[in-house]
Biopython code that builds the backbone (N, CA, C, O; Angstrom):
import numpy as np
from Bio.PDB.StructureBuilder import StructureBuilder

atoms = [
    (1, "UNK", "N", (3.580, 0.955, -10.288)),
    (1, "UNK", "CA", (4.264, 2.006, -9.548)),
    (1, "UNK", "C", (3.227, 2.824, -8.778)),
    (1, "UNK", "O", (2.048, 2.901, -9.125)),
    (2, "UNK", "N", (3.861, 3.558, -7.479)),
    (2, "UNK", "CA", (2.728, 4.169, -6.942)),
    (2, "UNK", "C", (3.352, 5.227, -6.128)),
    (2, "UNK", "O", (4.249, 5.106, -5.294)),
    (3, "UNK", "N", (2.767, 6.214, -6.486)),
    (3, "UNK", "CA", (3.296, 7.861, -6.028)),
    (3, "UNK", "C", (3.123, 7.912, -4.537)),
    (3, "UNK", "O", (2.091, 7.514, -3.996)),
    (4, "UNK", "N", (4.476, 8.565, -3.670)),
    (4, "UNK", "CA", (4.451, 8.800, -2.246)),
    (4, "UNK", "C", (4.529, 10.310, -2.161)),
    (4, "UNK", "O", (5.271, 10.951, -2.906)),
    (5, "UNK", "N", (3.805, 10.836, -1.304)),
    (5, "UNK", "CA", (4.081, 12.235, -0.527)),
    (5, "UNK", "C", (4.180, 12.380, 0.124)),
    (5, "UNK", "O", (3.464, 11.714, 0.871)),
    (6, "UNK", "N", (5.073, 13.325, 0.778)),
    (6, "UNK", "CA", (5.596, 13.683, 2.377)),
    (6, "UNK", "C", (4.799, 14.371, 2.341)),
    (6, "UNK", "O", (4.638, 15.034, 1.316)),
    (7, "UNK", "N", (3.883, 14.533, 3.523)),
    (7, "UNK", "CA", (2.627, 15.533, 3.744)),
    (7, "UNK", "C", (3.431, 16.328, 5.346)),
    (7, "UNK", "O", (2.638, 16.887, 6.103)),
    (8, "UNK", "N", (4.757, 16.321, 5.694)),
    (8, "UNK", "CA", (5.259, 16.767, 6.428)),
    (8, "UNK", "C", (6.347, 17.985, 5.960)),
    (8, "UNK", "O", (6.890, 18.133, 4.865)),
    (9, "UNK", "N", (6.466, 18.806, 7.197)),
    (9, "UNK", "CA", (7.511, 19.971, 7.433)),
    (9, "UNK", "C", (9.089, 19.521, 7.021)),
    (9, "UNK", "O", (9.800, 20.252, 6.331)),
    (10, "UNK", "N", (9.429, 18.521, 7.420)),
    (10, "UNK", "CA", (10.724, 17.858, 7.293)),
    (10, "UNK", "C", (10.752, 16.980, 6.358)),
    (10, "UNK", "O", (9.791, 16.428, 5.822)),
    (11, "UNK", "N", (12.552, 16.763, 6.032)),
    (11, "UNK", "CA", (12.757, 15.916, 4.936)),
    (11, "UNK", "C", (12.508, 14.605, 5.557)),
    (11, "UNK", "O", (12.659, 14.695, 6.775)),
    (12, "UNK", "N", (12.186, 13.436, 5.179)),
    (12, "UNK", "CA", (12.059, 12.146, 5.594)),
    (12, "UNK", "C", (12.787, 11.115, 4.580)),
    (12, "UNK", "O", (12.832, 11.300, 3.364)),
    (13, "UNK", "N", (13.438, 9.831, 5.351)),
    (13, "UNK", "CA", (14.268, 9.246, 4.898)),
    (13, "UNK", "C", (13.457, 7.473, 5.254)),
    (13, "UNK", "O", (13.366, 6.771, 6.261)),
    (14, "UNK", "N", (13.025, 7.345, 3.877)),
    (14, "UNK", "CA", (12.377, 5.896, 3.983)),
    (14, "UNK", "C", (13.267, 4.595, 3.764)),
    (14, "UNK", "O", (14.239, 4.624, 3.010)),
    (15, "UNK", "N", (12.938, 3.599, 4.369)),
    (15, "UNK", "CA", (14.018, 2.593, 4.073)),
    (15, "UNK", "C", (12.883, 1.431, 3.251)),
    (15, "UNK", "O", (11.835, 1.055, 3.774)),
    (16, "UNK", "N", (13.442, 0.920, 1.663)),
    (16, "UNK", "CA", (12.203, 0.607, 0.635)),
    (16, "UNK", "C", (13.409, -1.207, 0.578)),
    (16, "UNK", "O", (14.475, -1.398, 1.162)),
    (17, "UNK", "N", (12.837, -1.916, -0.101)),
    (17, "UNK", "CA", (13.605, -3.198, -0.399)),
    (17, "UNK", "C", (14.886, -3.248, -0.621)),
    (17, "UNK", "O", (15.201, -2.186, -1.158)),
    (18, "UNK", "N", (15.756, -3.900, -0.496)),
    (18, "UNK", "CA", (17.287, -4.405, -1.461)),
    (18, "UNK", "C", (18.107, -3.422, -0.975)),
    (18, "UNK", "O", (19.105, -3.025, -1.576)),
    (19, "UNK", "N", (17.559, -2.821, 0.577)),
    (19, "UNK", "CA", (18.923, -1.593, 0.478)),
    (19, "UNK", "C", (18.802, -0.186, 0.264)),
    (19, "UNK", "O", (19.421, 0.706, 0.844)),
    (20, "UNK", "N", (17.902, -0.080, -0.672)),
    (20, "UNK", "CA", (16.961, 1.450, -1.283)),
    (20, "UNK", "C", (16.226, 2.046, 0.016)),
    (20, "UNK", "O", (15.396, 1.546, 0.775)),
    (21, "UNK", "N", (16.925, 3.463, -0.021)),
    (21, "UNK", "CA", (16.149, 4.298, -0.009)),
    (21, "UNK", "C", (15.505, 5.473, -0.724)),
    (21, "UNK", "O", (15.767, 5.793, -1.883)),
    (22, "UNK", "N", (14.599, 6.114, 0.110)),
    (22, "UNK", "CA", (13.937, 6.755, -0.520)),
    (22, "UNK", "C", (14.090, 8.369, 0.215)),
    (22, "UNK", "O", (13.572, 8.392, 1.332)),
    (23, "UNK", "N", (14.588, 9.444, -0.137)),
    (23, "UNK", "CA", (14.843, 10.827, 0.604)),
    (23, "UNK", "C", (13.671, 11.615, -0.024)),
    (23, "UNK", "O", (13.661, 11.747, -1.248)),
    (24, "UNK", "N", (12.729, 12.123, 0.690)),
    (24, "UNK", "CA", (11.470, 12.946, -0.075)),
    (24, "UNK", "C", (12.006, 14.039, 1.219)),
    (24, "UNK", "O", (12.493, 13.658, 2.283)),
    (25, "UNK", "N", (11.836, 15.094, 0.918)),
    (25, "UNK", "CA", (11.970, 16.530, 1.120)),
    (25, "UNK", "C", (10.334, 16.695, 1.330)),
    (25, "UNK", "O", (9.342, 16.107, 0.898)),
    (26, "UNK", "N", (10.633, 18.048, 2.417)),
    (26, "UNK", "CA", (8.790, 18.440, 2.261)),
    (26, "UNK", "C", (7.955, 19.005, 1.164)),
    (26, "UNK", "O", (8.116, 19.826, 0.261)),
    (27, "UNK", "N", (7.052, 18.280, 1.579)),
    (27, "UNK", "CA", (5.792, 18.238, 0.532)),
    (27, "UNK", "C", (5.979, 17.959, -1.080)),
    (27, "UNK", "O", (5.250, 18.315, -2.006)),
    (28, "UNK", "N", (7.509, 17.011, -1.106)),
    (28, "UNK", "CA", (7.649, 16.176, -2.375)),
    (28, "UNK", "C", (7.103, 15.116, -2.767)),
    (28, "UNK", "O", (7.068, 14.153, -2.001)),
    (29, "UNK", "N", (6.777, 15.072, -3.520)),
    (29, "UNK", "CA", (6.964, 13.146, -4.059)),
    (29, "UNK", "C", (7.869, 12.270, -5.082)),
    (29, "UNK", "O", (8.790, 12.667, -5.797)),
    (30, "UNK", "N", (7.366, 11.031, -4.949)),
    (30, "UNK", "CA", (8.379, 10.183, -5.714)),
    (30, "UNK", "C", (7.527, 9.309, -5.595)),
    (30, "UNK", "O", (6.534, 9.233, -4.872)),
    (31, "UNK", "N", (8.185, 8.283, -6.741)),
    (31, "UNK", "CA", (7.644, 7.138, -6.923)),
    (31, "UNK", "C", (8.060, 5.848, -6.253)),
    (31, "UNK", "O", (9.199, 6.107, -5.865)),
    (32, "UNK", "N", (7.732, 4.366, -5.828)),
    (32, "UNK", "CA", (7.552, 3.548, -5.360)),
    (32, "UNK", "C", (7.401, 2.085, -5.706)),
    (32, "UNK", "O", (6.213, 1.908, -5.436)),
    (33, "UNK", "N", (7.871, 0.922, -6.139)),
    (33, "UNK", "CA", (6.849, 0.051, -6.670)),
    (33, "UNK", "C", (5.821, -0.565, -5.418)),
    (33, "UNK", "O", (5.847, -0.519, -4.189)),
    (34, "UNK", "N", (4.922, -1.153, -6.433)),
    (34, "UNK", "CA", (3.667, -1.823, -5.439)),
    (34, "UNK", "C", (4.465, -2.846, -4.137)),
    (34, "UNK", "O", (3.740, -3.214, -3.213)),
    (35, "UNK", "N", (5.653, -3.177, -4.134)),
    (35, "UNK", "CA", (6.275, -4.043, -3.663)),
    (35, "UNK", "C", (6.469, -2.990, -2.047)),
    (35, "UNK", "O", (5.700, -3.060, -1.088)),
    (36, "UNK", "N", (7.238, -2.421, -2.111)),
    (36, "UNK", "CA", (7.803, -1.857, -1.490)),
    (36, "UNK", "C", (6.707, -0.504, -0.528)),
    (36, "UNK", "O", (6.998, 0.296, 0.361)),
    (37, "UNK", "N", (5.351, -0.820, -1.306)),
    (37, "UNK", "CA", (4.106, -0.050, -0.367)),
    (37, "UNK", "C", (3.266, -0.817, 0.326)),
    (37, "UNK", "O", (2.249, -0.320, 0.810)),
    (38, "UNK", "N", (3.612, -2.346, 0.501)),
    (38, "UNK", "CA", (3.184, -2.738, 1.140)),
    (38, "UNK", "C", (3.867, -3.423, 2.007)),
    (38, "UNK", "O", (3.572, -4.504, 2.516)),
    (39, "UNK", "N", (4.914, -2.685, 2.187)),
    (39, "UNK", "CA", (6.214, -3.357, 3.903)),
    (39, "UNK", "C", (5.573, -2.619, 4.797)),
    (39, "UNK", "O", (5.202, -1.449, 4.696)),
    (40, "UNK", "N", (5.445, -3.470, 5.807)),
    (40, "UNK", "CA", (4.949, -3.034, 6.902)),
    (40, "UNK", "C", (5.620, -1.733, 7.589)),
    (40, "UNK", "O", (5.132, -1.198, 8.584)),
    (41, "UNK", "N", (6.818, -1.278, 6.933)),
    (41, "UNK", "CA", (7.818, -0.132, 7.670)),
    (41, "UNK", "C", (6.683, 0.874, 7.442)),
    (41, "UNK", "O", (6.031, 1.424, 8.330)),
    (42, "UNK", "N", (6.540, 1.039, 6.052)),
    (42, "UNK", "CA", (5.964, 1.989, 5.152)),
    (42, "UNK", "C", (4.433, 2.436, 5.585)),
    (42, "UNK", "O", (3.889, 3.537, 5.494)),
    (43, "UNK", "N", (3.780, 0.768, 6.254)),
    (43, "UNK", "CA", (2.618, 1.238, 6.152)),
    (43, "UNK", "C", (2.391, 1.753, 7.764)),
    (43, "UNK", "O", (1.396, 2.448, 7.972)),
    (44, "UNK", "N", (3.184, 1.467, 8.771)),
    (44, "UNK", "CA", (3.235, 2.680, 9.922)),
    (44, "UNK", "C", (3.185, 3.690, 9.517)),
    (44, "UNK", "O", (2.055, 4.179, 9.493)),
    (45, "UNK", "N", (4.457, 4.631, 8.935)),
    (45, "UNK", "CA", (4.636, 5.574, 7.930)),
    (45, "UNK", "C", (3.139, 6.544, 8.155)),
    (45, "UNK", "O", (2.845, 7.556, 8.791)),
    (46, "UNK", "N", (2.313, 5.434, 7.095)),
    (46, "UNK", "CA", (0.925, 6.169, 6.091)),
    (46, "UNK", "C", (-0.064, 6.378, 7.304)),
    (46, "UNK", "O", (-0.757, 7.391, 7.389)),
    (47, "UNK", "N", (-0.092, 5.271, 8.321)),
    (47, "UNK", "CA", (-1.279, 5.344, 9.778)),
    (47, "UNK", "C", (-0.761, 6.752, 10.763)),
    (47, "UNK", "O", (-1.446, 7.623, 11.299)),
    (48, "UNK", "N", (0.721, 6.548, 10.736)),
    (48, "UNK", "CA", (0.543, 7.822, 11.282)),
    (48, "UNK", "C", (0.579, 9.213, 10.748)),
    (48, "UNK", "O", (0.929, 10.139, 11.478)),
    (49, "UNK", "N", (0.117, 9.464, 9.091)),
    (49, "UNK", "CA", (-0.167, 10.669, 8.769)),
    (49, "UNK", "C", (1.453, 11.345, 8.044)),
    (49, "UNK", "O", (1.528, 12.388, 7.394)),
    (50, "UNK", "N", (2.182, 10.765, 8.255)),
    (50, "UNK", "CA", (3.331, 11.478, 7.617)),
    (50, "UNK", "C", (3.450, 11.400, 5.873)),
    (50, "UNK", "O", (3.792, 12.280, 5.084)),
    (51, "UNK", "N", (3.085, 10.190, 5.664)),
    (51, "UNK", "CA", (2.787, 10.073, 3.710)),
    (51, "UNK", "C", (1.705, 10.185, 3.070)),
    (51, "UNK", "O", (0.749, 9.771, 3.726)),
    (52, "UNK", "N", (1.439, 10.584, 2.027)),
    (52, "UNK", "CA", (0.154, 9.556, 1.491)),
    (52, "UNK", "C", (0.719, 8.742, 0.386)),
    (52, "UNK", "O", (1.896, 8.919, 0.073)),
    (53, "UNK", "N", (0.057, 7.948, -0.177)),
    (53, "UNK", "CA", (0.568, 6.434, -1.084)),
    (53, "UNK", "C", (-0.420, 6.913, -2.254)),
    (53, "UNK", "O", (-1.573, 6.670, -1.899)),
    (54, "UNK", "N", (-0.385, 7.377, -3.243)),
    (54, "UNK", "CA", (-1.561, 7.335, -4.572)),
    (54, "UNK", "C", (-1.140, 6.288, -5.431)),
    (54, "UNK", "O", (-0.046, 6.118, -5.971)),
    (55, "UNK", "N", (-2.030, 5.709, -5.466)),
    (55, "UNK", "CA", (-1.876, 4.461, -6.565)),
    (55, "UNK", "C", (-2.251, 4.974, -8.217)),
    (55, "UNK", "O", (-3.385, 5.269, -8.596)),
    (56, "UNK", "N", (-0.997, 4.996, -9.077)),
    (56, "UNK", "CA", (-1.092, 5.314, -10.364)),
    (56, "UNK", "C", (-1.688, 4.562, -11.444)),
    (56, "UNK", "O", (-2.049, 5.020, -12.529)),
    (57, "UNK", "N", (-1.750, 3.488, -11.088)),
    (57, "UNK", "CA", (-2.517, 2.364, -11.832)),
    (57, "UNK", "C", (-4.005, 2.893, -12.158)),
    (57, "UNK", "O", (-4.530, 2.683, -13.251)),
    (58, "UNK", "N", (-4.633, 3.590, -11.125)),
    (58, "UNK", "CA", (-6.163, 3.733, -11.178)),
    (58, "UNK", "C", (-6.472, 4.737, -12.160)),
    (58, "UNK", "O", (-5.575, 5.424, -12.649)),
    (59, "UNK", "N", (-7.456, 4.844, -12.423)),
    (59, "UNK", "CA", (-7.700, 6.087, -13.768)),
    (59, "UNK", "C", (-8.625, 7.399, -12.520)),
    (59, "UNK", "O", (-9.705, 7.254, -11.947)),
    (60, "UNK", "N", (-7.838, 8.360, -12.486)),
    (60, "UNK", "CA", (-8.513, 10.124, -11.783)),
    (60, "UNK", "C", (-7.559, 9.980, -10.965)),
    (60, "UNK", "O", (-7.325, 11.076, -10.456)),
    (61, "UNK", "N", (-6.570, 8.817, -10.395)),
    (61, "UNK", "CA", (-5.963, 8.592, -9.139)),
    (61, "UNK", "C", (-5.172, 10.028, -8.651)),
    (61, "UNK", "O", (-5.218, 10.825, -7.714)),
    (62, "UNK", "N", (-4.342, 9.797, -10.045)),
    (62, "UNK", "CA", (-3.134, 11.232, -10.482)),
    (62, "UNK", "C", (-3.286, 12.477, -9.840)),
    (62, "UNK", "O", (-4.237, 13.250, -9.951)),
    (63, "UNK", "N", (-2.650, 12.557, -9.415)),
    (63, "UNK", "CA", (-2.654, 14.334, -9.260)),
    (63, "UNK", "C", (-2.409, 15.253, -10.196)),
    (63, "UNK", "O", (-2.121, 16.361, -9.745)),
    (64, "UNK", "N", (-2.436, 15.119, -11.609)),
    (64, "UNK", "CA", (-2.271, 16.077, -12.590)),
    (64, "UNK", "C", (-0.310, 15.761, -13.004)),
    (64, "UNK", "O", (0.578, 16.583, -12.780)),
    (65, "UNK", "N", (-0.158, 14.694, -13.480)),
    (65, "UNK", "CA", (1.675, 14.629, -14.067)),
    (65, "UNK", "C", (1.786, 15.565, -15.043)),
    (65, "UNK", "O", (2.903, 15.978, -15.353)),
    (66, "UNK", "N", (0.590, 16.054, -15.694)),
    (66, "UNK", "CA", (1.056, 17.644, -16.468)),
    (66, "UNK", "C", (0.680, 19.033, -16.105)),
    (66, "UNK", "O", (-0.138, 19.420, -15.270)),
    (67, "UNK", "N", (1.306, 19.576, -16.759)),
    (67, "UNK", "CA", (1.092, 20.987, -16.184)),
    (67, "UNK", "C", (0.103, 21.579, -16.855)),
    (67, "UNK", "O", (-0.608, 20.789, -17.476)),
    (68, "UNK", "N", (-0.217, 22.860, -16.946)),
    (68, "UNK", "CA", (-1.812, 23.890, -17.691)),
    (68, "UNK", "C", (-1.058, 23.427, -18.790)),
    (68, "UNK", "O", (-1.333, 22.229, -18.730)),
    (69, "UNK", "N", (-0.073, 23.585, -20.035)),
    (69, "UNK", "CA", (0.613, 23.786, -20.889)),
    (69, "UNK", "C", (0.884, 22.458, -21.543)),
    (69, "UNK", "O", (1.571, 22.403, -22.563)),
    (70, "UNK", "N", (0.210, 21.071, -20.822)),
    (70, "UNK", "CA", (0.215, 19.742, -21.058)),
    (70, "UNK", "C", (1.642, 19.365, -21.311)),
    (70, "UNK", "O", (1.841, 18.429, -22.086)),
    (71, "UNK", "N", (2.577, 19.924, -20.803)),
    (71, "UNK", "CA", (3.930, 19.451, -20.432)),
    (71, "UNK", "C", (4.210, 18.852, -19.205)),
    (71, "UNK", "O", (3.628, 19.341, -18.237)),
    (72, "UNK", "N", (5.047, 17.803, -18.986)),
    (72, "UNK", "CA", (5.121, 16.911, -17.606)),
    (72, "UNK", "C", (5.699, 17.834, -16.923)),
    (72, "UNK", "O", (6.347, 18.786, -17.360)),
    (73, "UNK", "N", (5.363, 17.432, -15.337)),
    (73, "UNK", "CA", (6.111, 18.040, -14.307)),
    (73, "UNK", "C", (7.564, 17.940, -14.520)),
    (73, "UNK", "O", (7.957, 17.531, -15.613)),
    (74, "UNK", "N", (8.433, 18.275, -13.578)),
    (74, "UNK", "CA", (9.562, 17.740, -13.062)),
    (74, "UNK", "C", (10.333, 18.865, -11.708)),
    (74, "UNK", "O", (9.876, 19.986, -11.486)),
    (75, "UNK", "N", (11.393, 18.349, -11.031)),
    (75, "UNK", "CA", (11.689, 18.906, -9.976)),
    (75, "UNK", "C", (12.851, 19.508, -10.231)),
    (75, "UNK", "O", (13.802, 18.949, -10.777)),
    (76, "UNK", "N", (12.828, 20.676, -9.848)),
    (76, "UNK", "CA", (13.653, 20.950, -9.477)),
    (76, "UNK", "C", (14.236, 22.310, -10.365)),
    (76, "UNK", "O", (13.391, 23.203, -10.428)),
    (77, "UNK", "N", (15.428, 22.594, -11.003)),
    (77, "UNK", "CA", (15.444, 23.699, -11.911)),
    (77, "UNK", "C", (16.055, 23.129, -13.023)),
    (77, "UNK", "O", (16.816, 22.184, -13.230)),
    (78, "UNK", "N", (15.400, 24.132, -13.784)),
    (78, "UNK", "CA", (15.121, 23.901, -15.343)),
    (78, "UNK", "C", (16.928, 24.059, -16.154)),
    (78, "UNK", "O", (17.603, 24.883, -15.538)),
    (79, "UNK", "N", (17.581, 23.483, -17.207)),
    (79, "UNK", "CA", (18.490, 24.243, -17.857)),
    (79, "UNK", "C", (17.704, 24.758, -18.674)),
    (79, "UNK", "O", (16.645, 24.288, -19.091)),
    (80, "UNK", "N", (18.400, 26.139, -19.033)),
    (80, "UNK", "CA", (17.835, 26.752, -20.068)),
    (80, "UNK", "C", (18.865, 27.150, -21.055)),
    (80, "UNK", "O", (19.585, 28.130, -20.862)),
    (81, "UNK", "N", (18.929, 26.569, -21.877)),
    (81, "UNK", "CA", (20.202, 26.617, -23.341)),
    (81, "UNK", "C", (19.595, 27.990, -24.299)),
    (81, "UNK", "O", (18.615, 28.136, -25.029)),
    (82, "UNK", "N", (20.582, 28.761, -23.927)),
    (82, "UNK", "CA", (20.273, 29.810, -24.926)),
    (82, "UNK", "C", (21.378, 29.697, -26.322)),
    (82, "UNK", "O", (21.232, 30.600, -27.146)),
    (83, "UNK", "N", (22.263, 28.841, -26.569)),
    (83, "UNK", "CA", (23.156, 29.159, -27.198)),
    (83, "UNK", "C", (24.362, 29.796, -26.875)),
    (83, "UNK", "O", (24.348, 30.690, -26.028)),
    (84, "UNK", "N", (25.485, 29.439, -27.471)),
    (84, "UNK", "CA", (26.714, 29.842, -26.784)),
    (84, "UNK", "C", (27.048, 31.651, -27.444)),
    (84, "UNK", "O", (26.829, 31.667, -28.655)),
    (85, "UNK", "N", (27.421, 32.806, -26.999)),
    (85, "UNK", "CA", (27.427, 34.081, -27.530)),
    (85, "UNK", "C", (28.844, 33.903, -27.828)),
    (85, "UNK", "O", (29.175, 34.923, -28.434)),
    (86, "UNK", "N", (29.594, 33.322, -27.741)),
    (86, "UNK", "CA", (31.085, 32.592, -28.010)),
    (86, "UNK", "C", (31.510, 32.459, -29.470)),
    (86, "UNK", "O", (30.597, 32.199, -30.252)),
    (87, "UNK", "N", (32.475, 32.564, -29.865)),
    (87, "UNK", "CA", (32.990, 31.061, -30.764)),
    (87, "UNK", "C", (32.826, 31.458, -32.052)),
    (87, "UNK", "O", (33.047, 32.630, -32.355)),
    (88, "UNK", "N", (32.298, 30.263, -33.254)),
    (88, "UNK", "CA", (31.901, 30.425, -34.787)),
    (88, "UNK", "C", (30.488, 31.235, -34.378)),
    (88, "UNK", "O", (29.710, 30.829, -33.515)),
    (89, "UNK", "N", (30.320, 32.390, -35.123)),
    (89, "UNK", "CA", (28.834, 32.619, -35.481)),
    (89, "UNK", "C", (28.236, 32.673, -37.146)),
    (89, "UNK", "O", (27.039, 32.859, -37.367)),
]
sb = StructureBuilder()
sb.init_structure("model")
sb.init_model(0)
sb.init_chain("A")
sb.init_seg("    ")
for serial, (resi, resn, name, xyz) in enumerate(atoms, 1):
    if name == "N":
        sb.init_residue(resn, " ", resi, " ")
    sb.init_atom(name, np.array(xyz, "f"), 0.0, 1.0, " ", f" {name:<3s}", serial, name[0])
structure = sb.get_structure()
């Protein structure tokens, strides 16, 4: 697998194998397989500056998948379960 970033202002809409796409928002990423980073669509894409491609396979490659707190990233917003103030107590 290998991590993509929109290094652009706008959302971008990639077209990946079998039909798949890929919607990265600015300055998101997502993941990729090795298959699908080396279609020639993709690799216009990377020459003209709109992605970058990090290959996860390599060891330092990463950009940090955890946080200070050595918990994984993730996108977007959190649930936060406090318990229901409802009901049986």
């Amino acid at each position: 697998m290998k991590t993509i970033v929109n290094k652009t202002r706008r959302p971008l809409k990639i077209e990946l194998s079998q039909g798949r796409v890929l919607r990265l928002g600015p300055a998101k990423e997502g993941q990729i397989t090795t298959h699908d980073a080396e279609r020639e669509s993709l690799k216009r894409i990377v020459e003209a500056g709109d992605v970058e491609i990090i290959d996860d396979g390599s060891p330092g490659a990463g950009r940090g998948s955890k946080g200070p707190a050595g918990m994984a990233k993730s996108q977007g917003h959190q649930r936060q379960f406090s318990g229901s103030k409802r009901g049986d107590r």
